[in-house]
NUKOLGU-71862 format. One record per residue (C-alpha): x, y, z; residue in three letters. Coordinates in pm, 1 decimal. Layout:
residues N
xx=X, yy=Y, zz=Z, code=ALA
...
END
This chain:
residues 112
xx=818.9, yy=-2180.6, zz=-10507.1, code=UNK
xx=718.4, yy=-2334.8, zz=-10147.8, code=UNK
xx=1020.9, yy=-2541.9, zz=-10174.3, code=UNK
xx=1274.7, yy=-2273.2, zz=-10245.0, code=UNK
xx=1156.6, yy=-2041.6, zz=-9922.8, code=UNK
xx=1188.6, yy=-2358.5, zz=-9708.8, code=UNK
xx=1522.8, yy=-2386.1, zz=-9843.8, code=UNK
xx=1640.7, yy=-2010.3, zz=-9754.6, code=UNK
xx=1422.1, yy=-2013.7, zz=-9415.4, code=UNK
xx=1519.0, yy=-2298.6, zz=-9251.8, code=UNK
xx=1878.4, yy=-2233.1, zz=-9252.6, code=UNK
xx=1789.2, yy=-1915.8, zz=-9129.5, code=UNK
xx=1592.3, yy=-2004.4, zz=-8850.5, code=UNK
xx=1901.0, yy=-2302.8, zz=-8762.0, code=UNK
xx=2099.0, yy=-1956.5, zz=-8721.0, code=UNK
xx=1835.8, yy=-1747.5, zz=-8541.9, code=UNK
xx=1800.6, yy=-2023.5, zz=-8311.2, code=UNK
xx=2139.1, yy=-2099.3, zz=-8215.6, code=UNK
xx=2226.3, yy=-1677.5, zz=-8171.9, code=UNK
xx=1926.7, yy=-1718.9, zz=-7942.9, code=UNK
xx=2125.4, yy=-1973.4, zz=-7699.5, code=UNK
xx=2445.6, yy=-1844.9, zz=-7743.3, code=UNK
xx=2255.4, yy=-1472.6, zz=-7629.0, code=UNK
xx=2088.6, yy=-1663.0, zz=-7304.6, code=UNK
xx=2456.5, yy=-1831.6, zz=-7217.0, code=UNK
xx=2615.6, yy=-1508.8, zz=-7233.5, code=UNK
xx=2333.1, yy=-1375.6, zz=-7001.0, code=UNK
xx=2335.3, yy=-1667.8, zz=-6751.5, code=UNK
xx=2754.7, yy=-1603.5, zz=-6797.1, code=UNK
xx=2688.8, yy=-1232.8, zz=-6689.7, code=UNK
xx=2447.5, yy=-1305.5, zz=-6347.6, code=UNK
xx=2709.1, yy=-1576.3, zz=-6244.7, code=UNK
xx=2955.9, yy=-1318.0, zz=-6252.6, code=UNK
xx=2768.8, yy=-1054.9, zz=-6080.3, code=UNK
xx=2692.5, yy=-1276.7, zz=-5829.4, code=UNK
xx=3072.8, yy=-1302.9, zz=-5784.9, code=UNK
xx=3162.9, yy=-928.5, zz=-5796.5, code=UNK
xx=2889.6, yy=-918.0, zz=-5490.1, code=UNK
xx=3003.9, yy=-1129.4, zz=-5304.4, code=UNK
xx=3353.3, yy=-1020.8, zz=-5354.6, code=UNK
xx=3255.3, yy=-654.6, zz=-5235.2, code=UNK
xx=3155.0, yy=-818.1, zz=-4875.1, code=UNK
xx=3518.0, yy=-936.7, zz=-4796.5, code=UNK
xx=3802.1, yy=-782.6, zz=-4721.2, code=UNK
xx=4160.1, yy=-873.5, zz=-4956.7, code=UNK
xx=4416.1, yy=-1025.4, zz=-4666.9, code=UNK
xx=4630.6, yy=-1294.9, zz=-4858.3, code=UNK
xx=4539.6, yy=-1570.4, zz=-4646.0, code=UNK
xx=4178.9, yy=-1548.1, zz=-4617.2, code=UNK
xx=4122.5, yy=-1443.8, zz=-4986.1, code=UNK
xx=4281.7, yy=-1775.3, zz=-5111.9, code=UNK
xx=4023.9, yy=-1969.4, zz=-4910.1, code=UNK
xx=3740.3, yy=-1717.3, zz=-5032.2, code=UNK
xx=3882.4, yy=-1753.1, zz=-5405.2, code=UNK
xx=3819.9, yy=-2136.4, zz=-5358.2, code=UNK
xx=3455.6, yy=-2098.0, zz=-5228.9, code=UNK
xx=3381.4, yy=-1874.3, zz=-5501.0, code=UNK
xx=3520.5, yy=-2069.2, zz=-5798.5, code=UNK
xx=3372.7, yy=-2428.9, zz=-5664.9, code=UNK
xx=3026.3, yy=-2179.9, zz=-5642.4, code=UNK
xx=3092.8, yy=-2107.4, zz=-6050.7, code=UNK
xx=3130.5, yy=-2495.0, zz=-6106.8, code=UNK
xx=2785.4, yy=-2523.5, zz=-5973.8, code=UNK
xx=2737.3, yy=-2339.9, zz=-6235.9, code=UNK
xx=2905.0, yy=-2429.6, zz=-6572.3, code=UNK
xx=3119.3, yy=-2166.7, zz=-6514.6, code=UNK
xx=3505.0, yy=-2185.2, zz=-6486.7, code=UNK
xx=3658.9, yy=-1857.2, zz=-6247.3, code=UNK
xx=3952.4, yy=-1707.6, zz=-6282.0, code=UNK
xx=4053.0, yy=-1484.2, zz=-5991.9, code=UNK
xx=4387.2, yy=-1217.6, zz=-6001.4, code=UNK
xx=4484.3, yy=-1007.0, zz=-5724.3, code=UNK
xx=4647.9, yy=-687.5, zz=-5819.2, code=UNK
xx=4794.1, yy=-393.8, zz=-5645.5, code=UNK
xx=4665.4, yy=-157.1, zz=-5399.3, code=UNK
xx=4590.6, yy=195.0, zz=-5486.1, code=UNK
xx=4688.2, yy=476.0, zz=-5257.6, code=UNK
xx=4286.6, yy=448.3, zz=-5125.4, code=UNK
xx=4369.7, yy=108.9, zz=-4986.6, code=UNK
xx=4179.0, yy=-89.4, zz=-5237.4, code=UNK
xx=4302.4, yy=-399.8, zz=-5390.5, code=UNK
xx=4269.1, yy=-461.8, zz=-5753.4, code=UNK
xx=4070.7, yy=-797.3, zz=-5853.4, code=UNK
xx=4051.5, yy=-928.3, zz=-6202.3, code=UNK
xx=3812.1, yy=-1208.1, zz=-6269.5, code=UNK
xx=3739.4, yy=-1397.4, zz=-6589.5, code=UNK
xx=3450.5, yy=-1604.5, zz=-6608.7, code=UNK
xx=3401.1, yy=-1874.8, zz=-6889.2, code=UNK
xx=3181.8, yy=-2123.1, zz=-6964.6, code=UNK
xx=3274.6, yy=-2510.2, zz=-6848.6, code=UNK
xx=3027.2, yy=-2698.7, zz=-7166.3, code=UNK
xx=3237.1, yy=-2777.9, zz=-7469.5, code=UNK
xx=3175.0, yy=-2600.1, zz=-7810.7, code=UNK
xx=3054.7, yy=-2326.6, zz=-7664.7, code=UNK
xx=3169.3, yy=-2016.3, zz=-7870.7, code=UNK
xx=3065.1, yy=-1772.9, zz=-7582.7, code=UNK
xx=3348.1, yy=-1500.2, zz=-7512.3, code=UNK
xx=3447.6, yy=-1507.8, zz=-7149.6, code=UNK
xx=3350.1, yy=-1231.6, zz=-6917.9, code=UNK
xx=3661.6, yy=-998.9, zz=-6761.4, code=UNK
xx=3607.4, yy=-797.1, zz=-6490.1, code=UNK
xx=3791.9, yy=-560.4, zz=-6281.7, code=UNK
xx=3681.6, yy=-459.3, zz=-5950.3, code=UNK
xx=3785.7, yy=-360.3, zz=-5631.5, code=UNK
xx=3746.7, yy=-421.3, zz=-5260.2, code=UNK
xx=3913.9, yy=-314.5, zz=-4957.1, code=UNK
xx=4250.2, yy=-407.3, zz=-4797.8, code=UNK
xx=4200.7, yy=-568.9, zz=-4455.6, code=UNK
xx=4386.8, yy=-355.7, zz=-4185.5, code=UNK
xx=4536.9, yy=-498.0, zz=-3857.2, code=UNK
xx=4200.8, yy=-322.0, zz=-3671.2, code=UNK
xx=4016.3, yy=-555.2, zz=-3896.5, code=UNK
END
């Protein structure tokens, strides 16, 4: 009897286990992304200066395990400019869905 509950628990705690890690990736996955989004929300989009941002912030998500994906989109009539980021996880075999984002932050104007 001992022998057939190890049987059906230990696969079960294998699973319970590995749901665990996958749920604390996915959480780690979230902050990094945050992190982004803030940091994003203290610049200003001018093409030229938001490549060399977009480069800080996805050599910050190597540090990491993270792999950034950064669009720009179009302004809306506020003069806000549309930023899509995805956010995935750099370790192999990791079944973690990415994180996509949409946010936005303000256009830089020639007074800026």
């Amino acid at each position: 009897m001992l022998g057939s509950l190890a049987v059906w628990l230990i696969p079960l705690l294998n699973t319970v286990t590995s749901k665990r890690a996958e749920l604390f990736e996915r959480a780690r996955l979230q902050q990094v992304t945050m992190n982004i989004v803030e940091k994003l929300s203290a610049t200003r989009y001018d093409s030229s200066s938001f490549q060399t941002s977009i480069g800080q912030l996805i050599e910050s998500a190597k540090t990491s395990k993270a792999a950034l994906t950064l669009t720009a989109g179009k302004s809306n009539p506020q003069g806000l400019r549309r930023i899509d980021l995805t956010v995935t996880p750099l370790e192999p075999g990791q079944t973690i869905r990415p994180i996509k984002l949409t946010t936005w932050i303000p256009e830089a104007t020639n007074a800026d």
